[in-house]
N, C-alpha and C positions, 0 to 999 in steps of 0.2 A: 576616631573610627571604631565601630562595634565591634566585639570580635566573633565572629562566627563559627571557629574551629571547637567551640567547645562548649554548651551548654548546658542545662537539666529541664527537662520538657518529656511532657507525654505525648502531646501536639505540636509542633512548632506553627508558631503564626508565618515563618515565611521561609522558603528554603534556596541557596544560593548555587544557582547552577555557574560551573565554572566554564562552560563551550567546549573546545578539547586541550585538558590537560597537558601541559608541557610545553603546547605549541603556542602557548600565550603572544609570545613576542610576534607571533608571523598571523596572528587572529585576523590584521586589515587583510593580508596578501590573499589567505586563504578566503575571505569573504567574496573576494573577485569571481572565480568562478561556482560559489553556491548562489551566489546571486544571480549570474548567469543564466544557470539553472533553472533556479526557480521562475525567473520568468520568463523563459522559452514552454516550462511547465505548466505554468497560469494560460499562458497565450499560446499553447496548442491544444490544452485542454477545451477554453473558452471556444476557441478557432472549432472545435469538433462538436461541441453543443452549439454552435452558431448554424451551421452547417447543416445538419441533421436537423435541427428545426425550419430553415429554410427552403429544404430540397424535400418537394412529398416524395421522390421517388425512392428516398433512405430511410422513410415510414414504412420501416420492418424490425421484425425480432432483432436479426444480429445489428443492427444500429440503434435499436432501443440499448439494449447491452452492455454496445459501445458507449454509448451516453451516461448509464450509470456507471463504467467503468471512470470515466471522466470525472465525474462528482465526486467520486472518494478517492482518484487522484487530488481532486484540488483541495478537500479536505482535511485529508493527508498532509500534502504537504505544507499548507498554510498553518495544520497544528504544529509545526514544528520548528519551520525554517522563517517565518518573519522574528522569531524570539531568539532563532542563531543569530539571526542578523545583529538582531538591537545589541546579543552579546559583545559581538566582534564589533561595530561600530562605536557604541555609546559606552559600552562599557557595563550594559545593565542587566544584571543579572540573579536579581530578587525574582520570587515569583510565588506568591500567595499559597498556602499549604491548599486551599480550597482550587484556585487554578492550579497548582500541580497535580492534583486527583482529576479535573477536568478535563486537563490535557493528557492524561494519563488512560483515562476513559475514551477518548478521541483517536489516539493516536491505534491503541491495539483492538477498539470496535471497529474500525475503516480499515483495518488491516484484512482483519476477518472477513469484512464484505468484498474485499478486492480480490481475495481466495475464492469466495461467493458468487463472484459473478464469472467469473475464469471456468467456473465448471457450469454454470449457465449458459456461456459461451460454447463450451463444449461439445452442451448438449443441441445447440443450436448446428456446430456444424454435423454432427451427428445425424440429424434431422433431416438434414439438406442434403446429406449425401447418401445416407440410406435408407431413403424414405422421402426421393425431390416429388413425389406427385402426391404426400399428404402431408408435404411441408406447412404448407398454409393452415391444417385444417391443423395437425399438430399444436404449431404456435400460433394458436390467437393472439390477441391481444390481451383476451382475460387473464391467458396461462401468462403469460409475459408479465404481465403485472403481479399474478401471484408467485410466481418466482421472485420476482425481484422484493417482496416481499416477507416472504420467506429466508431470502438472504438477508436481511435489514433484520430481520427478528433472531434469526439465528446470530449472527455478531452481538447486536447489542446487548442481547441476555447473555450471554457466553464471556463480554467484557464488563458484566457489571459487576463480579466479583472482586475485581482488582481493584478500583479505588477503598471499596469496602474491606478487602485484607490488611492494604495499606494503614487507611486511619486506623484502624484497629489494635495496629502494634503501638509501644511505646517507644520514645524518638530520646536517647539520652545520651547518643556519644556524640555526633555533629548533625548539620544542617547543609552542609556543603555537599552538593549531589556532582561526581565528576562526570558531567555528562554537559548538553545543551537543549535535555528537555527531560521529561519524569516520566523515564523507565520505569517498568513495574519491579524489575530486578534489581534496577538503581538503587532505589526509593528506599523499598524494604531490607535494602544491605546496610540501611544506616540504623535499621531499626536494634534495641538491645536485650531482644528475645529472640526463641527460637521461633524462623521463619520457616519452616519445613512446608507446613501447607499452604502456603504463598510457592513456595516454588515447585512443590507438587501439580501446584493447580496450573502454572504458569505451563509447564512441562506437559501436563493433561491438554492442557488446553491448544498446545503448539503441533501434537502429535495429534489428537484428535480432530482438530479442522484440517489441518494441512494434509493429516493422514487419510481422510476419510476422503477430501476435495481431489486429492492426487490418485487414488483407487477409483473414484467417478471419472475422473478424468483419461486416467487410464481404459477403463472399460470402454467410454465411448471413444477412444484412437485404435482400439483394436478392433471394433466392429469397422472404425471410417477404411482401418488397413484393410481389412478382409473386403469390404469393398471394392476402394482401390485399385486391389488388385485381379479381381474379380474382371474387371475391361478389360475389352477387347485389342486396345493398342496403347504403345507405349506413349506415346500423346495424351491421350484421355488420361493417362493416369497420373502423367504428370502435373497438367493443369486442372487436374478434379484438387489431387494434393497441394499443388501450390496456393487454394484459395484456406487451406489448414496455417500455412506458414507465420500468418499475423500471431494469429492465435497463438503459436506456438513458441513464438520468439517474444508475448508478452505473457507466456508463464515462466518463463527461461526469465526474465529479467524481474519477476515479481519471486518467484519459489527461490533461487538461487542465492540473492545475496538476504533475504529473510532468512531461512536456514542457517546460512553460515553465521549470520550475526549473532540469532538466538544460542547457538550452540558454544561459539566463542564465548560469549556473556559467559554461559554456565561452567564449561570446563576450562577458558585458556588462560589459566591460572598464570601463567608464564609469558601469557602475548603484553607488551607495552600496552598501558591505559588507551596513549593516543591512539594505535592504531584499533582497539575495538570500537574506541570512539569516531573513529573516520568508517569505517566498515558499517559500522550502524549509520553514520549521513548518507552511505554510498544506500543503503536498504529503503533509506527514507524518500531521495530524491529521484535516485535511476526510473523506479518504473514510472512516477509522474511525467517524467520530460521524455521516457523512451516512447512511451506506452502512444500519444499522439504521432510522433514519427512515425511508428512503425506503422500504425493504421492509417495515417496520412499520404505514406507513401507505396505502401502497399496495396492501397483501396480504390481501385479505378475512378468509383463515384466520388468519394471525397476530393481525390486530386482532380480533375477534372472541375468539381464544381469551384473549388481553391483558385487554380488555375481562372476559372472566369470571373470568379471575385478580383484578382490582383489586377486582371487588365480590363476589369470595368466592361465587361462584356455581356451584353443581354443574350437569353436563350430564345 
């Protein structure tokens, strides 16, 4: 058997993600519910692109949104958690220096976009709620599509630096990444130079989208409040708000455990491996499998057409 813990490389042709550390012995048990996971996340995802392609009357802004919200869930979490799998299953856990940049590029450009569309979303109920009688004319379908494009180019340029820092360092103390997929801050901790501007840019990069996404986001929840409250009875303004709630319970589950992850990585010098490790699967898989729920069950049209799909019912 090779030995991995030790070599001399500038490049490594392959590097050995371990799943999470320490819990090696319990890797079947814990496989049971990411697995779970992931596919209630494949199949509410799919379920919500099915859906919205089927029903012309969800042939709007906030469900075009919803759909690309979807896709970089399922891209998301397919960069990540079919390779936990094979870990905790088969026991495999090689992965090509060139698919660790790939996936490394994947994982923190779809992150970006999921920030991306979250304040697209925003601006969508924004739209609707301050402005319902030039809703339409607001978001065409043009504007809708150059947003979401906008959002696609912003991430992807924004994460193309990372695999580019990475190969860039040299690799001369191990190959053994303790992780189950190639972190940017993984990666570059095995590196045997100074990484400062890898985690400068890493740090730039987490404070800038996220900072600039949550100040857009904010701005347009303080016009929908002023709003709001702006009605005339406490009804209206319950039910103006409660069509905010989706939205707001899937920035709460995409900003929340992101955040904590990114920050524990950099400072919790003192937190156990495993549990940064589990905290970062909790970042990876929560909003894929939340993010349909919550719009499933909160969305009258979704549930509703759901509901006729399961009991085979024509309209």
């Amino acid at each position: 058997m090779p030995d991995f813990n030790t070599t001399d490389f500038s490049n490594p042709s392959t590097f050995i993600l371990l799943g999470i550390p320490g819990l090696e012995a319990a890797h079947i048990w814990i496989s049971i519910p990411f697995c779970a996971m992931y596919a209630i996340a494949v199949l509410g995802n799919f379920t919500i692109l099915f859906i919205v392609k089927r029903e012309p009357s969800l042939h709007g802004p906030m469900f075009y949104f919803l759909c690309m919200l979807a896709v970089s869930d399922l891209v998301l979490s397919t960069s990540t958690l079919p390779k936990m799998l094979s870990i905790f299953w088969f026991n495999s856990r090689e992965i090509s220096f060139s698919a660790c940049l790939t996936q490394m590029y994947f994982v923190h450009s779809f992150s970006g976009m999921e920030s991306g569309i979250l304040v697209a979303m925003a601006f969508d109920r924004y739209a609707a709620i301050c402005h319902p009688l030039r809703y339409s004319t607001i978001l065409k379908n043009s504007v809708v599509a150059k947003i979401g494009l906008a959002v696609v180019l912003r991430s992807g340029i924004l994460a193309l630096p990372y695999p580019f820092l990475a190969r860039r360092w040299p690799y001369c103390r191990t190959n053994i990444i303790p992780n189950f997929y190639c972190g940017h801050i993984a990666v570059v901790k095995l590196a045997c130079s100074d990484i400062h501007i890898s985690s400068y840019y890493g740090m730039f990069d987490l404070f800038s989208v996220i900072g600039m996404d949550v100040f857009f986001i904010s701005v347009s929840y303080t016009q929908i409040l002023r709003a709001i409250f702006r009605l005339p009875t406490k009804d209206a303004r319950l039910k103006t708000f409660g069509t905010c709630i989706s939205h707001l319970c899937a920035i709460s589950a995409l900003y929340i455990p992101d955040l904590f992850s990114s920050l524990m990585y950099r400072f919790g010098r003192n937190v156990p491996l495993h549990v940064l490790v589990l905290i970062s699967s909790v970042y990876h898989l929560f909003p894929p499998v939340l993010h349909p729920v919550i719009y499933g069950v909160r969305t009258k049209q979704i549930r509703d057409r759901l509901l006729r799909l399961l009991t085979h019912k024509e309209t």
